[in-house]
N, C-alpha and C positions, 0 to 999 in steps of 0.2 A: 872272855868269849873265844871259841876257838875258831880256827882258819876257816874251818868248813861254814860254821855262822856267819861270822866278818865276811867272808864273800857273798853267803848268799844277801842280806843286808846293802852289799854295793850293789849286788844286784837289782834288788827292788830299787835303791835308789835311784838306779839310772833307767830303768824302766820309768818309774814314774816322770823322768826329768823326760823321757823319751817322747812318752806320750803329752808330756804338757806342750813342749815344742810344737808337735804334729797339731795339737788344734789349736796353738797360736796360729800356725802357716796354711788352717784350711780356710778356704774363702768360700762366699757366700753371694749366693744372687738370688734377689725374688723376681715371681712374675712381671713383676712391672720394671724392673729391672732387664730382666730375659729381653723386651723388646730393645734395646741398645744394642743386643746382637744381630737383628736380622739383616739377613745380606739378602736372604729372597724368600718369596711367598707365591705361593697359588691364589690365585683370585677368585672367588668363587664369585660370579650376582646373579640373585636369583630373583624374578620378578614373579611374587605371589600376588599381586593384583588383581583386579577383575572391574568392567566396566568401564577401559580406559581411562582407569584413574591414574597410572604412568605409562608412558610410551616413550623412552628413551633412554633403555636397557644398554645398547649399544654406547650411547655418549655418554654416558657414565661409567660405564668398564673403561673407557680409552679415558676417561678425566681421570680416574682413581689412577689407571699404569703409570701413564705422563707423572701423574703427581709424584709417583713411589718412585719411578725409575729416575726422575729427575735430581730426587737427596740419594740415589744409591742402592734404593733396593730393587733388585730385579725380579720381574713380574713372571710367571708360569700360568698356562689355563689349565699344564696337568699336574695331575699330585707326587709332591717332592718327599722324599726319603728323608724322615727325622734327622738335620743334625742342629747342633747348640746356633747356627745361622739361619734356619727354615722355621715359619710359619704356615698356617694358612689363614685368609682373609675371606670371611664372608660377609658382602652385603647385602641384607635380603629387604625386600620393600611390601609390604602386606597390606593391601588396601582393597576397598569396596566400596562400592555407592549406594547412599540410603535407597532404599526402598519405595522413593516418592517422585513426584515429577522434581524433573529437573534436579536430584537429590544430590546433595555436596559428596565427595568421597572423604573417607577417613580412614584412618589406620595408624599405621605406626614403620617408621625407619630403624633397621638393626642394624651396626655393624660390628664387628667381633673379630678377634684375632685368639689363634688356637693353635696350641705345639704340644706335642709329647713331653711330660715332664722328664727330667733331666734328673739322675744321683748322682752323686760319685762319678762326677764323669771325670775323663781325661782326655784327655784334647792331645788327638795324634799328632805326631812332632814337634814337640813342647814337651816341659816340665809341669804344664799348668793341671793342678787338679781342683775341679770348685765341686760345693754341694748344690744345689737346688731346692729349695724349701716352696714349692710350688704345685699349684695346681694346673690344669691343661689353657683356664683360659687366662692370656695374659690382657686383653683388651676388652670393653664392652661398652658400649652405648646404644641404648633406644631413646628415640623420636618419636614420637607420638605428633600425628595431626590430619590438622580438618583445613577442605578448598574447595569450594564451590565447581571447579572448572577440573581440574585433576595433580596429583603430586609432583610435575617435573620441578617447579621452582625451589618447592621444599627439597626432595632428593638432591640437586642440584649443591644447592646450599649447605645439606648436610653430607656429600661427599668433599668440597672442599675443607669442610671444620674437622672430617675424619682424616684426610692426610695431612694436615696441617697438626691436629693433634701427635698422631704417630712419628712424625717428624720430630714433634717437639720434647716428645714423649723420652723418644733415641735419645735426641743428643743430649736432654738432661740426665740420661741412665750412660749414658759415654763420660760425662762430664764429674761427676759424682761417685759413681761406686766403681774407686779401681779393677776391679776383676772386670765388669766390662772391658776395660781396654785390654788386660791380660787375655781376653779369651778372644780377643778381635786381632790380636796382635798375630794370634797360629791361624788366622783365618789363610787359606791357600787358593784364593778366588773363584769365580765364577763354575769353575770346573766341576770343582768339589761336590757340587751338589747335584744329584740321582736323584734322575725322573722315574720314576715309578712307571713298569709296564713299556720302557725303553730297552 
């Protein structure tokens, strides 16, 4: 073999040896993972109701902030600038009253959690680069139900089990897949994050 071969050969060798390192060292977070990052979110609640079947739009926006702000994450009513910490949270409430005397309401409870998916990203000041293999929503739950009288009790109920989830959600996505904690680790606080239209 001559010089010119034998090099190009070390060559490839060490390419290949190059690339195999780089995707040992790339990391990975899915959607339901993604929520171990949020430092803050917009709150969206929307009340699709009708017939008085919920009227307490208000205490339920202030139960969910309390809840999120309480484990950490801070609350926005306007919309925040994608980064690997921001979400956004909508609770929407969809309900109507049958059609009959005295008619029960029914419907249904959403709550959802939504972020810009993430590639290749790099996390400014830091060495940290992860992939993201995700889609926009990282959270979802619908309630469906029926009450003679109107939805507060049900909403009520199903805002506590949604910050309580999300809560629990974090800290098992902190606790388990390293790269959460790498990517929380360049988190630069509260600052960092752009309100849109500010």
């Amino acid at each position: 073999m001559n010089k010119i071969g034998f090099l190009q050969v070390v060559f490839i060798v060490l390419s290949f040896y190059a690339l195999g390192v780089s995707a040992q060292d790339k990391k990975y977070i899915t959607s339901t993972d993604r929520i171990g990052n949020l430092k803050a979110v917009q709150l969206i609640v929307q009340d699709a109701a009708t017939g008085r079947c919920w009227t307490e739009i208000r205490k339920i926006k202030h139960k969910i902030q309390i809840g999120l702000e309480q484990n950490g994450i801070a609350v926005f009513s306007n919309q925040l600038d994608q980064t690997p910490y921001s979400a956004t949270i909508s609770f929407v409430v969809v309900a109507e009253r049958a059609a009959i005397k005295n008619g029960p309401c029914f419907g249904y409870i959403q709550m959802l959690v939504t972020a810009s998916p993430y590639y290749e990203q790099s996390i400014a000041n830091s060495n940290i680069t992860y992939t993201e293999f995700s889609i926009s929503i990282l959270y979802q739950e619908i309630y469906t139900a029926i009450n003679s009288v109107n939805f507060n009790a049900a909403v009520r109920s199903a805002a506590d089990y949604f910050v309580n989830d999300i809560v629990s959600k974090s800290l098992y996505a902190k606790r388990e897949n390293p790269t959460i904690s790498l990517i929380n680790s360049a988190y630069t606080g509260i600052d960092s994050h752009k309100i849109i239209g500010e």
